[in-house]
C-alpha positions in Angstrom: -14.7 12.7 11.3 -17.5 14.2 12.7 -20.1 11.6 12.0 -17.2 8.8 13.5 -17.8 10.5 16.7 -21.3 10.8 16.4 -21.7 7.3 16.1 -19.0 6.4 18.8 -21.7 8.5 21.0 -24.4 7.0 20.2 -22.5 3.5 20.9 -22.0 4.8 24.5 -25.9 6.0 25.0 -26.5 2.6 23.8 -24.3 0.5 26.0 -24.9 2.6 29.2 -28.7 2.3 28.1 -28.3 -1.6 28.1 -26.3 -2.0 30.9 -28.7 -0.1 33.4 -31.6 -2.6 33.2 -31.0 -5.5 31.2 -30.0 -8.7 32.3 -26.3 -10.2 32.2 -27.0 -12.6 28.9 -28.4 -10.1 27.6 -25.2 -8.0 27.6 -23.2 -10.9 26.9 -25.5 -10.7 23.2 -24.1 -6.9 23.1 -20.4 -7.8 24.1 -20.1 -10.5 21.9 -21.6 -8.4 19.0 -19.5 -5.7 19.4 -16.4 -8.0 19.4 -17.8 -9.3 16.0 -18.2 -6.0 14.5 -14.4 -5.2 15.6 -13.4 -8.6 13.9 -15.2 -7.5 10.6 -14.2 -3.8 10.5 -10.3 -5.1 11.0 -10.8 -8.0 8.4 -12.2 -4.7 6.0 -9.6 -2.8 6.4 -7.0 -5.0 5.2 -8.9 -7.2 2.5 -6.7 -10.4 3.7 -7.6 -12.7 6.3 -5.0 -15.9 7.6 -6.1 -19.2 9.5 -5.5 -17.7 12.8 -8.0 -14.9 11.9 -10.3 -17.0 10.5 -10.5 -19.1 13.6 -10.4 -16.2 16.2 -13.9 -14.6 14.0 -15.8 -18.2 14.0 -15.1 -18.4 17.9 -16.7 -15.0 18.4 -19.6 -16.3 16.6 -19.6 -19.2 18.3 -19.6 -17.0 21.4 -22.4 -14.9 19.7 -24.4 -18.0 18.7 -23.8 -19.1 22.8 -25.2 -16.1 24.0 -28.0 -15.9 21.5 -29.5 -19.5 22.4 -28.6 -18.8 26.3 -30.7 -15.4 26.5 -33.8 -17.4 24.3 -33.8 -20.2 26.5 -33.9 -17.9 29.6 -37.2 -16.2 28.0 -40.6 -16.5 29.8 -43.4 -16.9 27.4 -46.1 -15.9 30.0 -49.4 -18.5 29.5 -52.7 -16.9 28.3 -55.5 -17.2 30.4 
């Protein structure tokens, strides 16, 4: 129990760290992760998984997979002089 809420802590430090200075795809990467990591720890739990389920996980990858390629494209690879 106690290391549960040591890690739901460290989850907060984490997203309030994030959401101070990062920019908004980037914390669409974090949302869309964390809704991932919902999907999976519910799908865990209960060892079974229907259509719908299976259709509501692969659009929050594809959501995932959006905000990855979004936040890469936005990227600035500065130029070496």
């Amino acid at each position: 129990m106690l290391n549960m809420l040591v890690k739901a802590i460290n989850l907060v430090i984490a997203f309030v760290t994030l959401n101070k200075g990062v920019k908004e795809n980037a914390k669409s990467i974090v949302t869309e992760a964390l809704d991932i990591g919902v999907a999976v720890v519910k799908l865990a739990k209960t060892q079974k998984i229907d259509a719908q389920t299976k259709e509501s996980l692969l659009k929050e990858v594809k959501e995932f997979d959006d905000a990855v390629i979004k936040f890469l494209d936005d990227l600035v690879i500065p130029e070496e002089k």
